[in-house]
N, C-alpha and C positions, 0 to 999 in steps of 0.2 A: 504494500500500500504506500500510495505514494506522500512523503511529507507535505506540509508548507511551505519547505525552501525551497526542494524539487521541483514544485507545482510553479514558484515563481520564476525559476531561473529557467526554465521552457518557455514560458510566458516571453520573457523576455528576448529569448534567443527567438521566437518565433515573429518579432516584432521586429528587433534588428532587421533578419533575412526579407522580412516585405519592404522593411525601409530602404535596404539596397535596392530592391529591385523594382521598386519605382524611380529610384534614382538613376537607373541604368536604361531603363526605357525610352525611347524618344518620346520629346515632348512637341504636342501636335497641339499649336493655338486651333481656340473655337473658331469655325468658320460662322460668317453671320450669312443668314435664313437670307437666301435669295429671292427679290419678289418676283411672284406669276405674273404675266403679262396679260392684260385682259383681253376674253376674246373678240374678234372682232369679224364683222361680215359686210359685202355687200350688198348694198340695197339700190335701187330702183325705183324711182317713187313720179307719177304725175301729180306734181303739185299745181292746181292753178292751169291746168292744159299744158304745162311747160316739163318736159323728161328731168328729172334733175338726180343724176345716181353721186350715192356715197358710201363712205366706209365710218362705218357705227361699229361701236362696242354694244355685243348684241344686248345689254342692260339700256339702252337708250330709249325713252320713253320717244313714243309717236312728237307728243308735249314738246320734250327737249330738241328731238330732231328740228324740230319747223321751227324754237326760239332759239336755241344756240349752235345750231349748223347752217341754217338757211335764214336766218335773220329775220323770221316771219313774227315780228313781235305783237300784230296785234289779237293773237290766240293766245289769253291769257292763262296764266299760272294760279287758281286760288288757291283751295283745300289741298290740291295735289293728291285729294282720295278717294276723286269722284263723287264727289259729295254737292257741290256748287255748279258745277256744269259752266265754269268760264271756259272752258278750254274747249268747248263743244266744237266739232269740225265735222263737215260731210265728206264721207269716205263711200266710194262706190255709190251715191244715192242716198245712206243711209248715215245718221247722223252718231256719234261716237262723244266719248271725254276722252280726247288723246290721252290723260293721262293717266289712266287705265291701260294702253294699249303699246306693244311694243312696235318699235318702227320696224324691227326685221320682221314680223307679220303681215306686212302692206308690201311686200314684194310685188311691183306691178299693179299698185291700187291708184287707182283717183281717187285725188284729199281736193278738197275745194277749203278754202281759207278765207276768215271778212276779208281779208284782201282782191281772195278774187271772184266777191260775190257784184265787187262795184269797187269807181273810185271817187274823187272827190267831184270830179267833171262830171261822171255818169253812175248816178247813186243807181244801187237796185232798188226797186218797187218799196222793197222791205225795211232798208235801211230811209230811203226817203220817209217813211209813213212813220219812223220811230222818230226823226226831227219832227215831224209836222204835230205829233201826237205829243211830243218832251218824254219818249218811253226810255233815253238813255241818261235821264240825270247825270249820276256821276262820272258815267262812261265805263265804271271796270271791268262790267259783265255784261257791256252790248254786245262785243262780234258775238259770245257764245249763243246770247238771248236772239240774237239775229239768225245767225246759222241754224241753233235748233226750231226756229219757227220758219222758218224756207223749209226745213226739213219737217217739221207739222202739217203746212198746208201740203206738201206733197202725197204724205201718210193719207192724209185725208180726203184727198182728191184721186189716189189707189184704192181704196175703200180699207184700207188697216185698220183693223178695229180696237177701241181701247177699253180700259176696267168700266168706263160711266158710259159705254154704249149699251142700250137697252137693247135692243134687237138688232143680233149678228144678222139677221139674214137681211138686214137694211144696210143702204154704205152710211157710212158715219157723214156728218155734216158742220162747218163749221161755227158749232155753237159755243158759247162762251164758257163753259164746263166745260165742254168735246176740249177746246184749246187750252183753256187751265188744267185742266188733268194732265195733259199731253206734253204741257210745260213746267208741270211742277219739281221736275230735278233742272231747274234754272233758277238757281236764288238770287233778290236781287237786295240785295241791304237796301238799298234807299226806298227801298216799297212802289216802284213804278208799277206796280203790275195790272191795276185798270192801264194804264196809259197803252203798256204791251199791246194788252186784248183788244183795244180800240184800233192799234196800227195794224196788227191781224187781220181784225176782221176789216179794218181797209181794202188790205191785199185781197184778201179772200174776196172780196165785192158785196160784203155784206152793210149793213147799219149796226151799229151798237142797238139798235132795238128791237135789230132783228135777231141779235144773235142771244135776248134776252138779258143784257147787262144793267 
């Protein structure tokens, strides 16, 4: 049986010998973590009737593509959670929150932008009728409230039907619920939203009393 001294003096010898022999080992400094390079792709995109290809990091919001690649600033940034519908854009016909949507997804799509619904020379139908109505107050959320309501009367002029149409087997019409339902992921903080439904039902060739307001 082994003493106390014994027990120590192994102890120790067994400490020396790992002490040499990391002494003796080469000494390899920490490399530092190299970073991943993001991926990236080609895209393709009709914006505006115009071809316009790029190379996106495939994390690139539809949103960011058109504000900080293509300098389309007036498709606005709100919520960024699809929440507010500034950033509303028409994609193929049908109206989207870029920023919801990834730009490598629109491979080959038409994006239509309030840029290129009109310009200052030759307003659309719809942007004229929101000056003549004061439906953009503040301005932050007209292209979206503009674009998604081009994109409403169209809905509604296909016969797309929504949550407050009574009867699917009728086409929907545009009535002043039919267009606020239809509208209601467009928020507008300064509370324009009679002014909206009045430049709507402009477009649309209705009267505000006909459309029940």
């Amino acid at each position: 049986m082994m003493t106390e001294v014994e027990m120590s003096r192994r102890g120790v010898l067994a400490a020396s010998a790992a002490t040499a022999a990391l002494a003796a080992a080469p000494h390899v400094e920490a490399q530092p973590a190299k970073a991943i390079p993001p991926a990236t792709m080609a895209v393709s995109l009709t914006i505006n009737g115009r071809r316009r290809d790029l190379k996106l990091d495939t994390r690139t919001t539809l949103l960011d593509a058109l504000r900080e690649h293509l300098k389309l600033t007036g498709t606005k940034k709100g919520c960024d959670h699809g929440q507010c519908g500034a950033c509303t854009v028409i994609v193929n016909g049908e109206r989207i929150n870029a920023c919801l949507s990834l730009a490598v997804q629109h491979q080959g799509d038409a994006v239509t932008t309030i840029e290129g619904l009109g310009s200052p020379d030759k307003l659309h139908p719809m942007q004229a009728a929101f000056v003549r109505h004061d439906g953009y107050q503040c301005g932050y959320c007209t292209p979206g409230q503009i674009c998604s309501a081009v994109a409403v009367l169209d809905e509604i002029k296909r016969g797309v039907p929504s949550h407050v149409q009574a009867d699917f087997s009728e086409r929907p019409q545009p009535t002043n619920i039919e267009m606020r339902e239809r509208m209601s992921g467009n928020i507008c903080r300064c509370g324009a939203y009679s002014n909206i439904a009045e430049a709507m039902a402009e477009v649309a060739g209705a009267t505000v009393k006909e459309i029940g307001a």
